[in-house]
C-alpha positions in Angstrom: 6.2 58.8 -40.9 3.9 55.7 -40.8 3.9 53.8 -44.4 0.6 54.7 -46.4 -1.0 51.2 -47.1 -3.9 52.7 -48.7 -2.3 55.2 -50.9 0.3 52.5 -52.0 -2.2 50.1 -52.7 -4.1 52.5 -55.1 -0.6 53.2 -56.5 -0.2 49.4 -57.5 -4.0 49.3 -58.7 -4.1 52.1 -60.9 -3.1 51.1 -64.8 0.1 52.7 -66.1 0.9 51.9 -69.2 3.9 53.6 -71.7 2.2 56.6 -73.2 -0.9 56.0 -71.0 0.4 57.0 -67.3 -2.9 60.0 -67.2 -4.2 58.5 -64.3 -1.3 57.2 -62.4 0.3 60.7 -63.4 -3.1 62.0 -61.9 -2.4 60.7 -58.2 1.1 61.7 -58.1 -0.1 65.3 -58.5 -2.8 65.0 -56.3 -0.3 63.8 -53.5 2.8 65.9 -54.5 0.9 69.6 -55.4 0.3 70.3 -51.5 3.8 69.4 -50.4 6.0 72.0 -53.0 5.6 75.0 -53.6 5.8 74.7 -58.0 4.2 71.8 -60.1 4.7 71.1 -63.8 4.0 68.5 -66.2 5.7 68.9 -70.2 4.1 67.8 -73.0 5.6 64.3 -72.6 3.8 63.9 -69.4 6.6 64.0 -67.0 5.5 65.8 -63.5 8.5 68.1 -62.1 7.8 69.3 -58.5 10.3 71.7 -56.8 10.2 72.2 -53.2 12.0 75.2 -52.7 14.7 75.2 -49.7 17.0 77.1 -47.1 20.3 75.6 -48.3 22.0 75.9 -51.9 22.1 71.9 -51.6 20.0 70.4 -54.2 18.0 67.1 -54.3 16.3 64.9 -57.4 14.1 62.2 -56.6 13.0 60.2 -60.0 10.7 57.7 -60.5 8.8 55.9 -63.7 5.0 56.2 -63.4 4.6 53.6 -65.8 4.3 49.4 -65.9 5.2 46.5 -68.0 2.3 46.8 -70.5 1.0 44.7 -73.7 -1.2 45.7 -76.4 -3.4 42.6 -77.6 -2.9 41.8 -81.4 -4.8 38.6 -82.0 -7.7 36.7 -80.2 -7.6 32.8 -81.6 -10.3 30.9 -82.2 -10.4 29.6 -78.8 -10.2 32.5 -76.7 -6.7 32.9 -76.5 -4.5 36.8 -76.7 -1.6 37.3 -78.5 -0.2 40.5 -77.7 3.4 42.6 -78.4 4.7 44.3 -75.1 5.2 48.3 -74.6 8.2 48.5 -72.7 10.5 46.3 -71.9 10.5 42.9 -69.8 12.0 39.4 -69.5 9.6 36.5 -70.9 10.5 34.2 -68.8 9.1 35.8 -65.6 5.6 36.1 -66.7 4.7 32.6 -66.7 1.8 32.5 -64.4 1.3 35.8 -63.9 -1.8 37.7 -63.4 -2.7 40.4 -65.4 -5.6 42.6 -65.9 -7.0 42.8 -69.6 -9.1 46.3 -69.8 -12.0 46.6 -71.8 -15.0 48.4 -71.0 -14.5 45.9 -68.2 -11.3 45.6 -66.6 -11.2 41.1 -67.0 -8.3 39.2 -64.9 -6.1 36.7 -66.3 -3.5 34.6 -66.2 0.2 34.2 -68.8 0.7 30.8 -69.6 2.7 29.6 -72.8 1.9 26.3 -74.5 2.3 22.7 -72.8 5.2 20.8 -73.9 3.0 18.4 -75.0 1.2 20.1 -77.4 4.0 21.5 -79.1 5.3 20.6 -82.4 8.8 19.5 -82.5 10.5 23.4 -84.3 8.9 24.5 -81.0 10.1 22.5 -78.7 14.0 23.7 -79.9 12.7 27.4 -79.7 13.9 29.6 -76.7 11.0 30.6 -74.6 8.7 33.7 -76.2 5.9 35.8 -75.1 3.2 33.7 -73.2 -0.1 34.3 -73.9 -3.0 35.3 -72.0 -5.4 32.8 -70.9 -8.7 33.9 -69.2 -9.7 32.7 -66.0 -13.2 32.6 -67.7 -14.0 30.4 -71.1 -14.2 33.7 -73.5 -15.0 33.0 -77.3 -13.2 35.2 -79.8 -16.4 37.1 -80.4 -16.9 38.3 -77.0 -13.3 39.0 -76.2 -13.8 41.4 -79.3 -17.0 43.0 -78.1 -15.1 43.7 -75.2 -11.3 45.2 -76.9 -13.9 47.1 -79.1 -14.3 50.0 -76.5 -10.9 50.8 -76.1 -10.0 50.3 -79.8 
């Protein structure tokens, strides 16, 4: 069986976030439903799928359908987000990492935490926190909240 490039690539596109999974949940029943013969999701949103064998041996395969998320919580005065996470993660890996800020336009971005050299000394001391997000565009607070307002 050749590897699905185009299906795994929608996969890694689609949004996921904890208590949001509708639309990555939405392709894994589109691509499971025609190879079992019983589908259900509970009200929690987890997808079961039973394939229905010739042997009494039994297999489970599990998987998450969601990702490392963040929910914005501030936009400074200079564009910046501030955010808390919804799931868990290691701060130190995100660092320069892209990330897609939805709106009623999906936006790309980039984590970045603040340069040594314009942090005050308490900071300095501090062990590294949640980055922030930095836009790869110049966004004023104003816009960025024009933008958050659709999904608010």
């Amino acid at each position: 069986m050749a590897l699905d490039i185009p299906l795994l690539a929608e996969i890694c596109e689609v949004a996921g976030a904890p208590g949001y999974e509708r639309r990555i949940r939405d392709i894994v029943l589109r691509e499971v439903t025609p190879l079992v013969d019983e589908v259900r999701v509970d009200n929690m949103g987890n997808v079961t799928a039973i394939k229905k064998g010739r042997e009494r041996k039994k297999v489970m395969v599990g998987a998450h359908m969601d990702e490392i998320s963040f929910i914005v919580t501030h936009i400074d005065d200079d564009g910046f987000l501030r955010f808390h996470t919804l799931g868990g993660f290691d701060p130190k890996t995100l660092t320069a990492q892209r990330v897609i800020v939805h709106g009623k336009k999906d936006l790309v971005g980039v984590m970045g935490s603040k340069p040594i050299h314009v942090m005050t000394r308490e900071e300095r001391t501090k062990p590294p926190g949640s980055p922030t997000i930095s836009s790869t565009w110049e966004w004023s607070k104003r816009r960025w909240r024009s933008i958050f307002r659709s999904v608010m």
